[in-house]
C-alpha positions as YAML, in Angstrom:
chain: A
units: angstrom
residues:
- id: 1
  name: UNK
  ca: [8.23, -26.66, -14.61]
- id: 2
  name: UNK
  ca: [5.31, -25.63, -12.49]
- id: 3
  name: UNK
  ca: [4.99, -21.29, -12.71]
- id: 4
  name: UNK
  ca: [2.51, -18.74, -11.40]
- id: 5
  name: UNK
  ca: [2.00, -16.44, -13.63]
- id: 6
  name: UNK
  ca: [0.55, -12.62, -13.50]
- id: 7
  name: UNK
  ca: [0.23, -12.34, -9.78]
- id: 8
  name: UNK
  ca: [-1.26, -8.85, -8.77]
- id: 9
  name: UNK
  ca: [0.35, -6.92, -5.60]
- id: 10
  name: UNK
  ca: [-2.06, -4.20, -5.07]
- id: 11
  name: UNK
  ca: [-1.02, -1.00, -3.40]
- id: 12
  name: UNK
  ca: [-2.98, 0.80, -0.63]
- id: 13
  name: UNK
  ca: [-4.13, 4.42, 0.30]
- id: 14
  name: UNK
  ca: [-4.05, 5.35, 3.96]
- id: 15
  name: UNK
  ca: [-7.17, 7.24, 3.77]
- id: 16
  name: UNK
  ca: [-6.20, 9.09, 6.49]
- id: 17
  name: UNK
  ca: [-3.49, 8.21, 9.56]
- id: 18
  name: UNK
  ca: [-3.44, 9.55, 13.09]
- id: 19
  name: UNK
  ca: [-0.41, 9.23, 15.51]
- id: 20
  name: UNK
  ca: [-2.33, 9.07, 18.85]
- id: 21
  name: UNK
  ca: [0.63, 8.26, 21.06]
- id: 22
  name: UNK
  ca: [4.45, 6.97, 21.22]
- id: 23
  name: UNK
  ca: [5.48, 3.80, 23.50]
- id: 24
  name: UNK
  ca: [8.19, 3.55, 25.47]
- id: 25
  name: UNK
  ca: [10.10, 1.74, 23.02]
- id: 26
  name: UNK
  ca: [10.06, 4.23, 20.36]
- id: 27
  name: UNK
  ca: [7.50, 2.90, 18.03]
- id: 28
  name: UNK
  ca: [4.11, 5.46, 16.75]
- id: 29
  name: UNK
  ca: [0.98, 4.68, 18.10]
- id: 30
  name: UNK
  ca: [-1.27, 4.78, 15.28]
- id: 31
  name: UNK
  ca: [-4.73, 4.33, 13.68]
- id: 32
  name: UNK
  ca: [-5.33, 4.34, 9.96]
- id: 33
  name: UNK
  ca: [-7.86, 3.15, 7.23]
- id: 34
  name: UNK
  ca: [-5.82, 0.68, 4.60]
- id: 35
  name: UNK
  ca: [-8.22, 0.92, 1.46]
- id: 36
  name: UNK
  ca: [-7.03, -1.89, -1.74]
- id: 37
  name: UNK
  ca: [-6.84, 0.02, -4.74]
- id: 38
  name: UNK
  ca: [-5.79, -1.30, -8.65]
- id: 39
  name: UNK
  ca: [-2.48, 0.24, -9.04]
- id: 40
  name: UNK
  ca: [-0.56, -2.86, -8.50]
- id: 41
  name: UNK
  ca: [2.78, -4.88, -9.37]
- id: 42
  name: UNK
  ca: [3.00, -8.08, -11.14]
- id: 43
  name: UNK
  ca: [4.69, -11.37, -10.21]
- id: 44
  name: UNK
  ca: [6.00, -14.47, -12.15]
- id: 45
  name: UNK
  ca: [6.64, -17.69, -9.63]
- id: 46
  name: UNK
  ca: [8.26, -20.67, -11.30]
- id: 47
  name: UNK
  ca: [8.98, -23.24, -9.01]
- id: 48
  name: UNK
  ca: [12.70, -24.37, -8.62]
- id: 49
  name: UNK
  ca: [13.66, -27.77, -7.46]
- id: 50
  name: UNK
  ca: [17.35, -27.10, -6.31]
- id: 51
  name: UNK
  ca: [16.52, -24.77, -3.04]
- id: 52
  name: UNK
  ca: [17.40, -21.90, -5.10]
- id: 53
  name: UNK
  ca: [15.50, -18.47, -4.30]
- id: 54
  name: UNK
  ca: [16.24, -15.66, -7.18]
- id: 55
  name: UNK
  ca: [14.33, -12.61, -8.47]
- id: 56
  name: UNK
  ca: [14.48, -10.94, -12.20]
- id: 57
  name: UNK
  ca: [13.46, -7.36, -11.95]
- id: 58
  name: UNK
  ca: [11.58, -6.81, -15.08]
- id: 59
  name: UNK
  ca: [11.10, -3.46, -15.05]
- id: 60
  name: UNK
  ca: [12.87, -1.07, -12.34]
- id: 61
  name: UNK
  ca: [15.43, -2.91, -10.49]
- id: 62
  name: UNK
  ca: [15.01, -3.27, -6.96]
- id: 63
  name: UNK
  ca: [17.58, -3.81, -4.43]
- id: 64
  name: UNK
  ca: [19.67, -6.81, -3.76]
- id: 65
  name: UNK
  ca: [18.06, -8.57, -1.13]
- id: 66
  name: UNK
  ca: [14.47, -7.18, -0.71]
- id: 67
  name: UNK
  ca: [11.51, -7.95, 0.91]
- id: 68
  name: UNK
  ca: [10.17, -10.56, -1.87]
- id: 69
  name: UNK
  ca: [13.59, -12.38, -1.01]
- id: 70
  name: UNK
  ca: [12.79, -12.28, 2.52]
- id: 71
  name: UNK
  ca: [9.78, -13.49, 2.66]
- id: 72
  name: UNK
  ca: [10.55, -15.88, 0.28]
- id: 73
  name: UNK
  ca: [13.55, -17.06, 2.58]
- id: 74
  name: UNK
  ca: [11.08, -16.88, 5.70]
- id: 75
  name: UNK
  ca: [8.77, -19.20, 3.96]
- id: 76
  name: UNK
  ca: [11.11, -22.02, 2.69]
- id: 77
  name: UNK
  ca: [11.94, -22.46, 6.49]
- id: 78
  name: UNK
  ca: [8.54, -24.36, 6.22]
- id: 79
  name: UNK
  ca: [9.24, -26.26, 2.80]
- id: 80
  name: UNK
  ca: [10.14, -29.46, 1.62]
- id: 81
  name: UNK
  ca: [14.58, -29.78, 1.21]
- id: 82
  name: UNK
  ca: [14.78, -28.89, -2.57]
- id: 83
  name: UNK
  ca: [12.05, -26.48, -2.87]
- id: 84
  name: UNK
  ca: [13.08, -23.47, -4.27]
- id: 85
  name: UNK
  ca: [12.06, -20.50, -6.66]
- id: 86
  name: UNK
  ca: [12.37, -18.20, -9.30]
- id: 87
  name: UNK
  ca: [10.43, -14.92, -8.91]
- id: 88
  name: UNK
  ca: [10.20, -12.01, -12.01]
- id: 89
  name: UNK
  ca: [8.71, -9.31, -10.76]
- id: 90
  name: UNK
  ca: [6.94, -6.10, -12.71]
- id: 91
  name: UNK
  ca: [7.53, -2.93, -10.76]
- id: 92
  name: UNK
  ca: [4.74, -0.41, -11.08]
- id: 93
  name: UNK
  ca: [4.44, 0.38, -7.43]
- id: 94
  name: UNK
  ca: [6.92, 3.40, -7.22]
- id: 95
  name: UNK
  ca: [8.72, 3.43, -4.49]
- id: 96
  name: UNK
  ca: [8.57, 5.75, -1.44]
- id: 97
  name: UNK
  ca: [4.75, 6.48, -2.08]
- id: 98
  name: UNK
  ca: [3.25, 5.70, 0.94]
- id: 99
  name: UNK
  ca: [1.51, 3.16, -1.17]
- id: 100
  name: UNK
  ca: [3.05, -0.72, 0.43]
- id: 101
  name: UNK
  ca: [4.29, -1.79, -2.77]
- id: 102
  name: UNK
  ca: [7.62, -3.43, -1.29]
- id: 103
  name: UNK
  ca: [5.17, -4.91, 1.61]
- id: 104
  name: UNK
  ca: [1.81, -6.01, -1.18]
- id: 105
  name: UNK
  ca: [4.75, -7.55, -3.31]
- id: 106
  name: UNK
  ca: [6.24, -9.62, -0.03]
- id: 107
  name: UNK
  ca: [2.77, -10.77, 0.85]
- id: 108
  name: UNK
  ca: [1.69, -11.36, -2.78]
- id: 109
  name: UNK
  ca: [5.14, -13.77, -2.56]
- id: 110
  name: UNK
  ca: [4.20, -15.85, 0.64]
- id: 111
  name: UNK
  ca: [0.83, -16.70, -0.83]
- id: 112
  name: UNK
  ca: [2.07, -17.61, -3.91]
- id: 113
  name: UNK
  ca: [4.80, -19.88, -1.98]
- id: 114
  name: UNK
  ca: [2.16, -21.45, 0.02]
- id: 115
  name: UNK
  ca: [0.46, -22.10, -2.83]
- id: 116
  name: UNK
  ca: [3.38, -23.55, -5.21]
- id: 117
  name: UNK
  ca: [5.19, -25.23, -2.64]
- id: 118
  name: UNK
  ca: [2.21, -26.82, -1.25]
- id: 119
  name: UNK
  ca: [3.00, -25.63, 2.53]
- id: 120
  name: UNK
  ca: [-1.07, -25.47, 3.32]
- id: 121
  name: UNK
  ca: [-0.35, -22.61, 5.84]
- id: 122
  name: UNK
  ca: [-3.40, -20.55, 7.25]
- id: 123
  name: UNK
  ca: [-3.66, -16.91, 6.94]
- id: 124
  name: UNK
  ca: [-2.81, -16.19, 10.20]
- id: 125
  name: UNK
  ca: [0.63, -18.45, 10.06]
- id: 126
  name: UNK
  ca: [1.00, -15.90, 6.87]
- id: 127
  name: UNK
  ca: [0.05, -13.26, 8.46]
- id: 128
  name: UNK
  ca: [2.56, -13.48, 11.34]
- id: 129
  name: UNK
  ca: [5.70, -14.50, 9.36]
- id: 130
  name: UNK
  ca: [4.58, -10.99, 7.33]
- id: 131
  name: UNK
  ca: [5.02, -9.14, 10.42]
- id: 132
  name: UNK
  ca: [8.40, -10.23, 11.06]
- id: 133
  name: UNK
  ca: [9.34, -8.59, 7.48]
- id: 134
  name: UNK
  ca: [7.16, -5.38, 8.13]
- id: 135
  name: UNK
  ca: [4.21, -3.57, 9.71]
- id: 136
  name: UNK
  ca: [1.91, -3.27, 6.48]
- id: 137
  name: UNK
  ca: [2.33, -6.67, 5.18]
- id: 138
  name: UNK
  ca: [-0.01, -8.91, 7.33]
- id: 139
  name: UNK
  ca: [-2.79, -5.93, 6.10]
- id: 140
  name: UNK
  ca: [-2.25, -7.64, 2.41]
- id: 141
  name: UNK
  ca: [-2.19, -11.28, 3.69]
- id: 142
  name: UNK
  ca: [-5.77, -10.22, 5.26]
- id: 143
  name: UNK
  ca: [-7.00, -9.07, 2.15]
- id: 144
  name: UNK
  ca: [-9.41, -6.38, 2.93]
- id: 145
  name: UNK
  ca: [-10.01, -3.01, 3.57]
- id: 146
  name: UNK
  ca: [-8.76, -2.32, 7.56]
- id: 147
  name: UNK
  ca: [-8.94, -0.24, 10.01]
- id: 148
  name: UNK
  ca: [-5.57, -0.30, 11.48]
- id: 149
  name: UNK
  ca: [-4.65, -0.05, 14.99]
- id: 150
  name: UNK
  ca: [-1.41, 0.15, 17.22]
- id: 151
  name: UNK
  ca: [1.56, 0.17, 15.74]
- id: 152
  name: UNK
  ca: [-0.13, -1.22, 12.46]
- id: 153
  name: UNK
  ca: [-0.68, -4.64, 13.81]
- id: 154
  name: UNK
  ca: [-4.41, -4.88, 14.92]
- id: 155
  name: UNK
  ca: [-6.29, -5.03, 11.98]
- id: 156
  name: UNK
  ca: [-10.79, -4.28, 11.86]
- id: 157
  name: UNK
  ca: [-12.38, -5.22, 8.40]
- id: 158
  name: UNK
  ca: [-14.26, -2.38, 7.02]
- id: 159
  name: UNK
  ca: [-16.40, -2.10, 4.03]
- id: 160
  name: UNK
  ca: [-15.79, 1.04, 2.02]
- id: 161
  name: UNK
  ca: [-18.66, 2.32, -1.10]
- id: 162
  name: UNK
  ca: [-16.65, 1.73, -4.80]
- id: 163
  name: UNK
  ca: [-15.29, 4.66, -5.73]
- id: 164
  name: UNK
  ca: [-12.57, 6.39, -8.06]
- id: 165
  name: UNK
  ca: [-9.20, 8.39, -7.62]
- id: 166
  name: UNK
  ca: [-6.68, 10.27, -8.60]
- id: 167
  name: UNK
  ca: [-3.23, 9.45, -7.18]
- id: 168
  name: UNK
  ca: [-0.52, 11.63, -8.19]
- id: 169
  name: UNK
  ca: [2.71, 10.29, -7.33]
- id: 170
  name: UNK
  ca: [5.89, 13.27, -7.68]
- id: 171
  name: UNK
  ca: [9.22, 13.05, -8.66]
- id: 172
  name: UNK
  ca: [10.79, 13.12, -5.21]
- id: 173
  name: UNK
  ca: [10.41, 10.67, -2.24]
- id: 174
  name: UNK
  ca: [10.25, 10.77, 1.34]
- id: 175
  name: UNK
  ca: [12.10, 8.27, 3.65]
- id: 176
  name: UNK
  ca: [9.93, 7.29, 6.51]
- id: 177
  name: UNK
  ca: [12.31, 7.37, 9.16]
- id: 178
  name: UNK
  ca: [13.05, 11.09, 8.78]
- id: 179
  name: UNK
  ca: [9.31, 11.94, 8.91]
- id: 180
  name: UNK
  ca: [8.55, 9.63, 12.39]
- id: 181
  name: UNK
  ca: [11.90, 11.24, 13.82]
- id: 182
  name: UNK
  ca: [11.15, 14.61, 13.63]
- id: 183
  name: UNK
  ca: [10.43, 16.67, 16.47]
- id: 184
  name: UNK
  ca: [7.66, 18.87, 15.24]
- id: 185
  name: UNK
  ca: [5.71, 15.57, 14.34]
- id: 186
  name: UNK
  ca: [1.96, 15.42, 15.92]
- id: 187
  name: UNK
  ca: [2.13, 12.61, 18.26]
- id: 188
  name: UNK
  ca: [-1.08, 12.92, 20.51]
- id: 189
  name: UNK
  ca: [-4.22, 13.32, 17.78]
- id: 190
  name: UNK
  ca: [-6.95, 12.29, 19.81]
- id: 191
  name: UNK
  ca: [-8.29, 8.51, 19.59]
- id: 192
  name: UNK
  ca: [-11.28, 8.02, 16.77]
- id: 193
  name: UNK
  ca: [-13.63, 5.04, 16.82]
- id: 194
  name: UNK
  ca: [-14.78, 2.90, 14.22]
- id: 195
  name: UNK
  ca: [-18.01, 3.59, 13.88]
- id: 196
  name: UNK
  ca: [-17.60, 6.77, 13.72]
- id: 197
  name: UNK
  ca: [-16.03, 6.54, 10.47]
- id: 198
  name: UNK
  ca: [-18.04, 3.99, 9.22]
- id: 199
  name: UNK
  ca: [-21.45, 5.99, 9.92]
- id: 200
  name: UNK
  ca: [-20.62, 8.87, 6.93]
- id: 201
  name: UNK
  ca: [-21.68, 9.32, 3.37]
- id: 202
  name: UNK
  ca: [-19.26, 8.34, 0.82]
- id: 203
  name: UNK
  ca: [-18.00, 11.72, 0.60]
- id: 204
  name: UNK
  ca: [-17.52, 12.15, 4.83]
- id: 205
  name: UNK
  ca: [-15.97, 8.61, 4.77]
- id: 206
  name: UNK
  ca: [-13.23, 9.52, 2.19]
- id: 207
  name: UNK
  ca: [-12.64, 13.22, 4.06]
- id: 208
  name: UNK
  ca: [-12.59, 11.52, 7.53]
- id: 209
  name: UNK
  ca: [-9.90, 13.15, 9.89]
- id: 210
  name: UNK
  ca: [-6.26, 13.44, 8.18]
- id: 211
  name: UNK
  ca: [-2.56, 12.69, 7.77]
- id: 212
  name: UNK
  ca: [-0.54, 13.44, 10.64]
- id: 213
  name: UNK
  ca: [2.98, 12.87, 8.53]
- id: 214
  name: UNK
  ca: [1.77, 15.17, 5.99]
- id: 215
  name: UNK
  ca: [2.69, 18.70, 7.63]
- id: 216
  name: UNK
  ca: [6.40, 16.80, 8.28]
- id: 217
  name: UNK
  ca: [6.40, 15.28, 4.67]
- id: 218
  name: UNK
  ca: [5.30, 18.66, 3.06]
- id: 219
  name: UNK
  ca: [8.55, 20.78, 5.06]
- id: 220
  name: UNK
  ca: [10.56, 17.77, 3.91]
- id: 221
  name: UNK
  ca: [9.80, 17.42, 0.58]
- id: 222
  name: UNK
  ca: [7.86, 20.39, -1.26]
- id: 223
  name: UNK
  ca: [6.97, 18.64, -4.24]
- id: 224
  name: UNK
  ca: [4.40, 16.90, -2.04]
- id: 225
  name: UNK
  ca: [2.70, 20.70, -1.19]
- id: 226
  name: UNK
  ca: [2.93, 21.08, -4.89]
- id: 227
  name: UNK
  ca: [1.21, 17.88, -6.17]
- id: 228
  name: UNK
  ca: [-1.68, 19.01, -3.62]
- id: 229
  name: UNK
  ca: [-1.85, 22.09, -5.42]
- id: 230
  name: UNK
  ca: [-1.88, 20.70, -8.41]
- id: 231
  name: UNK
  ca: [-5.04, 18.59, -7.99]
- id: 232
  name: UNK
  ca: [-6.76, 21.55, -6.16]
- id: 233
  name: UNK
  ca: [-6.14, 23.49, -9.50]
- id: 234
  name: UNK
  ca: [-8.14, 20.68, -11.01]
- id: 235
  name: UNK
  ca: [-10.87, 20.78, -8.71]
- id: 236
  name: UNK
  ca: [-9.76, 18.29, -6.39]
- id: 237
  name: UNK
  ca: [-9.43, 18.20, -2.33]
- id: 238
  name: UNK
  ca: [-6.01, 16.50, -1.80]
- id: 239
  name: UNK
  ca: [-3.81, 14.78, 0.66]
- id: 240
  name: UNK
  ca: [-0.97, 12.73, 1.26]
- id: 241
  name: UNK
  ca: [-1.39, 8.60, 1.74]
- id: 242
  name: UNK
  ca: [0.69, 7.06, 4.16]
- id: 243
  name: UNK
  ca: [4.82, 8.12, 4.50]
- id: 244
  name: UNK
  ca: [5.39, 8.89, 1.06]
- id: 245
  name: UNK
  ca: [4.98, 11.54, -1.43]
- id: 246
  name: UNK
  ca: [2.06, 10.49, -3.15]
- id: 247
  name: UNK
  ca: [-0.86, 12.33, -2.78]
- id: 248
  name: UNK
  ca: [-4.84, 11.25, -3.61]
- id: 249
  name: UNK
  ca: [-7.92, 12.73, -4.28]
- id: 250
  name: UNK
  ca: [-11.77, 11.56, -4.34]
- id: 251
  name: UNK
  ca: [-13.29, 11.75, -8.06]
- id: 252
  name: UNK
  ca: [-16.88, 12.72, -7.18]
- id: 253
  name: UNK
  ca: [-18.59, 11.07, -10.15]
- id: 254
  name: UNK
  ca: [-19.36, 7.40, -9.95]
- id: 255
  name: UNK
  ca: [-17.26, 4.35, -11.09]
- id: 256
  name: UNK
  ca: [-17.65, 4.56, -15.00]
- id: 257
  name: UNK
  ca: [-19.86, 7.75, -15.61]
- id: 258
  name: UNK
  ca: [-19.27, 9.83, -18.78]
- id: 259
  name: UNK
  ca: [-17.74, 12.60, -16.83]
- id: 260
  name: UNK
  ca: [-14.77, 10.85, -15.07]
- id: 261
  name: UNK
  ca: [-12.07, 11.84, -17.51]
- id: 262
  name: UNK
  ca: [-13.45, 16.05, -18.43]
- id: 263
  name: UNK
  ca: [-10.94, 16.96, -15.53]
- id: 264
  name: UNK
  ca: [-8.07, 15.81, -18.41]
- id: 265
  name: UNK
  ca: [-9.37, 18.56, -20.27]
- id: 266
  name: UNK
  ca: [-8.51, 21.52, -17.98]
- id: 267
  name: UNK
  ca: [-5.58, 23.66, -18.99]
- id: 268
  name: UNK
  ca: [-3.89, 23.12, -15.82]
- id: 269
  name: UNK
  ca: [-4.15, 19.47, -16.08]
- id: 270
  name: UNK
  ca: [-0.83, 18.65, -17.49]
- id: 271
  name: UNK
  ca: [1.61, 17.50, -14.76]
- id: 272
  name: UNK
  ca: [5.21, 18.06, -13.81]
- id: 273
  name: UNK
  ca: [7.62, 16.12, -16.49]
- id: 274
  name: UNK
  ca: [8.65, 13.01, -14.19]
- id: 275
  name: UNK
  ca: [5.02, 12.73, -12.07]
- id: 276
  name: UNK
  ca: [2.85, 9.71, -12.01]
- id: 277
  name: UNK
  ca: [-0.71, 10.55, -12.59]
- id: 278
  name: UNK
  ca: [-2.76, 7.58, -12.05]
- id: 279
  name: UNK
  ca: [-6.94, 6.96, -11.92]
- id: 280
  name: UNK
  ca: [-7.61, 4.85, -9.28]
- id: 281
  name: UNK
  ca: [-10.60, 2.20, -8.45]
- id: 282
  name: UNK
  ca: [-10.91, 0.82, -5.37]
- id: 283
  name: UNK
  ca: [-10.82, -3.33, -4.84]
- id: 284
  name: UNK
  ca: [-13.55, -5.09, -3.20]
- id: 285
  name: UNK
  ca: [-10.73, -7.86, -2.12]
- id: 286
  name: UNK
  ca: [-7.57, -8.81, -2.64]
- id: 287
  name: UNK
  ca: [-6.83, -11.01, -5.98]
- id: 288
  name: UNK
  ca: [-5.23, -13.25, -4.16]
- id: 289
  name: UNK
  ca: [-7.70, -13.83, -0.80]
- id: 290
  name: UNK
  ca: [-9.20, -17.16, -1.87]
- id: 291
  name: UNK
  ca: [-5.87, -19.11, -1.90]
- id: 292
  name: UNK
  ca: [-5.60, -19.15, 2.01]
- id: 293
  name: UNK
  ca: [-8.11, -19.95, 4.49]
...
């Protein structure tokens, strides 16, 4: 039986998101760096010749019917009669992070689909079925760093310099809804442009502007106010990536150099029992961007 093994779902960092407007049908107007980074989930593909879809949740179990099944059910629309699959999934990605794991492990599925059921679907075809499932997925079909546009759908390249992270993920979570529905949210941060952003050193590219949601997120849910705390006591400048709780910081030594773990040796340095504490390397590209044109 023909199975894709070890399939990585990388998560993102918004490295910073503006709301610059609202339309009339409700949705944020937004723009947004979507940076790759190595914290990522894991998925098992074995094909299944009975038109079968089903998911094993090897590690924290996910809901019924989530967005790998949907895709996965979007996809077979374009398949063979018969074609069906099994899909195990390793959860690392925690949830309500601001991080895309539901959405990197959706797009992670359709190009493993195209791929094992031989569909031969462009990037784009991808890229739009992704949409239909949710606003950050077509960014991981793309496979590079972006800087997002709209309501998340108009998508810019960008190269970003390797560097390192600390992402500190709490106990608690924020649902995005609540955050985009609240009435004290900033909706009117003034446009930025590209190059603009583009034109800084490493360490003005990875401070450019800020998280709108955060002020929301941080009345919300306090533990996000404390994890930024927390990495300030370690030296760090802090702030929150996307929706979610988790918050990230720029390591200002290089990729590699002898001094990226003395901040372990602080006293402060131990977290909150039930925290994530991650170091983080950027990705140059997806894993997975060579298997569609």
């Amino acid at each position: 039986m023909k199975t894709l093994y070890d399939l990585p779902a990388p998560a993102k960092l918004n490295l910073f998101l503006h709301i610059t407007g609202r339309r009339d049908d409700g949705y944020h107007l937004l723009q947004s760096v979507f940076m790759l980074i190595d914290w990522a989930d894991t998925l098992h593909v074995e094909l299944r010749r009975d038109g079968g879809l089903s998911r094993e949740d090897l590690t924290s179990p996910l809901p019924e019917d989530d967005l790998i099944l949907r895709a996965a059910r979007a996809l077979q629309k374009f398949a063979r009669p018969g074609l069906g699959a099994h899909i195990a999934i390793d959860k690392q990605i925690p949830a309500q992070a601001g991080m895309g794991g539901g959405s990197s492990d959706a797009a992670t599925c359709l190009l493993a689909l195209n791929r094992l059921w031989d569909l031969r679907l462009p990037r784009s075809t991808l890229a739009a079925i992704g949409l239909s499932l949710g606003a950050d997925v077509p960014f991981f079909i793309g496979g590079r760093h972006a800087w997002v546009e709209g309501i998340g759908e108009r998508m810019t390249p960008v190269d970003l310099p390797s560097a390192r992270f600390i992402v500190v993920k709490p106990t608690a979570g924020i649902d995005t809804r609540s955050i985009f529905m609240a009435s004290d949210l900033e909706r009117a941060t003034p446009a930025a442009i590209l190059s603009g952003f583009a034109a800084g050193h490493i360490d003005q590219t990875y401070e450019f502007g800020h998280n709108d949601l955060q002020p929301v997120a941080q009345r919300l849910c306090p533990e996000v106010s404390e994890a930024i705390r927390w990495l300030g006591d370690q030296g760090f400048k802090a702030r929150m990536t996307g929706s979610g709780s988790a918050v990230f910081a720029l390591m200002n030594t290089p990729p590699g150099s002898i001094e990226d773990n003395t901040w372990h040796e602080t006293a402060s340095a131990i977290p909150p029992v039930g925290w994530q504490v991650r170091e983080c390397s950027n990705l140059d590209i997806h894993p997975l961007a060579g298997w569609v044109d």
